[in-house]
N, C-alpha and C positions, 0 to 999 in steps of 0.2 A: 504494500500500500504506500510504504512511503517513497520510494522508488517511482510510482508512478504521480504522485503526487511534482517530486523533484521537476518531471518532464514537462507535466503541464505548465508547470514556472517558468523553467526556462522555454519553453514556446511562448507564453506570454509575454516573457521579456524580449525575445526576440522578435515578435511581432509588433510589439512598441515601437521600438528599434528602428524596425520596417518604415512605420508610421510616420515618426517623427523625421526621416533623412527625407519621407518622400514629400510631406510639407516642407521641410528647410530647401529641397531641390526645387519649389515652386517658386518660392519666395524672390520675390528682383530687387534690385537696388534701388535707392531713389533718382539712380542719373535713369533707367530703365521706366521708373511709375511715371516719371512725365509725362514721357509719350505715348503711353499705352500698349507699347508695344515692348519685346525684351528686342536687344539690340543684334542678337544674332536669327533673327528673323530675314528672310530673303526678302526684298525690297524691287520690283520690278522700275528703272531710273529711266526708264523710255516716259513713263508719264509724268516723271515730276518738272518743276522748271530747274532754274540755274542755282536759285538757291537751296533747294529743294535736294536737288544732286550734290551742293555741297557739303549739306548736313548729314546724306546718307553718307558721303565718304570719310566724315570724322565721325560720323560712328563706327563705323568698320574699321578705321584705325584705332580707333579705343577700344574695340572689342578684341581687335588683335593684340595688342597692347596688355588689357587683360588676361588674354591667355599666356601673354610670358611670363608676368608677374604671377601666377597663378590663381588669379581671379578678384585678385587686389590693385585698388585704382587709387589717384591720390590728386589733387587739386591744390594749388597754390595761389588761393586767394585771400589770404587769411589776411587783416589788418592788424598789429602791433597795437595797442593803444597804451599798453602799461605791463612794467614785468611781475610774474609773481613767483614769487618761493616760498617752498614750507618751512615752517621751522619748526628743530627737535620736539616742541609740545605740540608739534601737529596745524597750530595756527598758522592761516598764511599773512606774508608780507608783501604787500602790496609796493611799488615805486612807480609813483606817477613820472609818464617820461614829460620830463620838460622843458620845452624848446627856447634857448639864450634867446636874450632881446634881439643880438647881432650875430646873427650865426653865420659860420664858416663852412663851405660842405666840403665833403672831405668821401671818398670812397673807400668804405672797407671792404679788404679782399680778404678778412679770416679773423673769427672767434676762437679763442684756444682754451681749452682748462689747463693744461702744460705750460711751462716756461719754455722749455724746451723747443715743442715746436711752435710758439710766438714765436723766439727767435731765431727761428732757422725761417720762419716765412718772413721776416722784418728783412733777414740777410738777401732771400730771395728778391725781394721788391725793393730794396737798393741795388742791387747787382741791378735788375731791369728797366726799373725808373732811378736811375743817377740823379737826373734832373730834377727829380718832384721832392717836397719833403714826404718821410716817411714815421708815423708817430705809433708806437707800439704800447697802450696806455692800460692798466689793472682796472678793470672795475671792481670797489670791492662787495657792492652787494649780492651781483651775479658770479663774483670771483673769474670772471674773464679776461683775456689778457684780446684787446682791438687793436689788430692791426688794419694800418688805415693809407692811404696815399695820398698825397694833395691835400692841398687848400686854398679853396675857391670861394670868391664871394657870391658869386651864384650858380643855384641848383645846374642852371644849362651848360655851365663849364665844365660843372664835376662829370654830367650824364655823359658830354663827350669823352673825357678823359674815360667813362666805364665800358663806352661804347668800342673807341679804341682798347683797350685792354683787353677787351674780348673778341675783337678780331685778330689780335697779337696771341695771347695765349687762351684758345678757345676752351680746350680742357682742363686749365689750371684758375680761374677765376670764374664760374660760371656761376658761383653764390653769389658773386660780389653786390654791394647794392650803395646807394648812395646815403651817408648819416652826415650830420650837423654835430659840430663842436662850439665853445664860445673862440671868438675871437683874440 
């Protein structure tokens, strides 16, 4: 009796099992619930217009895309507005960012937790920008060491200087992004 009892459980659990992968396998993402459709659906593009054919074809690049990552997607639209960290009792700390009356922009090409490699990328970006100043500064509430390049009094100077740099070394600055110091 109890032997067959054993059986019935586990057939039960594995029909749960069952159950549950075959709901999770229906389930779409929210980039997929928009359109009402999931994105590896065939799409006939003889009917659609110009726009219409362009949005099928960055879906099929993201669904491809998908499939290398193994069905993990990721978007870079996030806005910064303030840092936070926990602290040992679990509380977090908030730092509002706060922009100098006269700011200076400046391009950082790398955040480090290391000294080390701060400055081996600080060495790197004098060795390639001789010309620019290069400022390698501790933050201490995020403990980051900002390596930065240039200082420019306006945002359009710095963008070029990022913009250059990343047609100079395309694979080695590709984070980089443009922040503000005080003057």
């Amino acid at each position: 009796m109890l032997k067959s009892q054993r059986r019935i459980r586990v057939k039960v659990l594995y029909y749960i099992a069952l159950i549950v992968s075959l709901v999770l396998a229906g389930c779409v993402s929210s980039e997929e619930a928009g359109s009402g459709k999931k994105l590896g659906t065939p799409v006939a593009t003889q009917d659609l217009s110009e726009s219409g054919r362009a949005r099928v074809d960055s879906l099929r690049k993201a669904d491809s895309l998908r499939a290398k990552r193994a069905g993990f997607t990721s978007q870079h639209d996030t806005l910064v507005a303030s840092v936070m960290r926990t602290t040992k009792s679990g509380l977090r700390a908030i730092k509002p960012i706060e922009r100098p009356a006269n700011p200076a922009y400046t391009v950082q090409v790398g955040a480090f937790a290391r000294t080390d490699h701060a400055l081996r990328a600080q060495k790197l970006a004098k060795d390639r920008f001789a010309d620019l100043p290069i400022f390698n500064t501790f933050e201490p509430f995020d403990k980051l060491y900002r390596v930065r390049v240039g200082k420019f009094d306006t945002r359009l100077q710095a963008d070029s200087l990022r913009k250059s740099i990343l047609k100079q070394f395309p694979k080695d600055y590709t984070d980089s992004w443009i922040n503000y110091i005080s003057k």
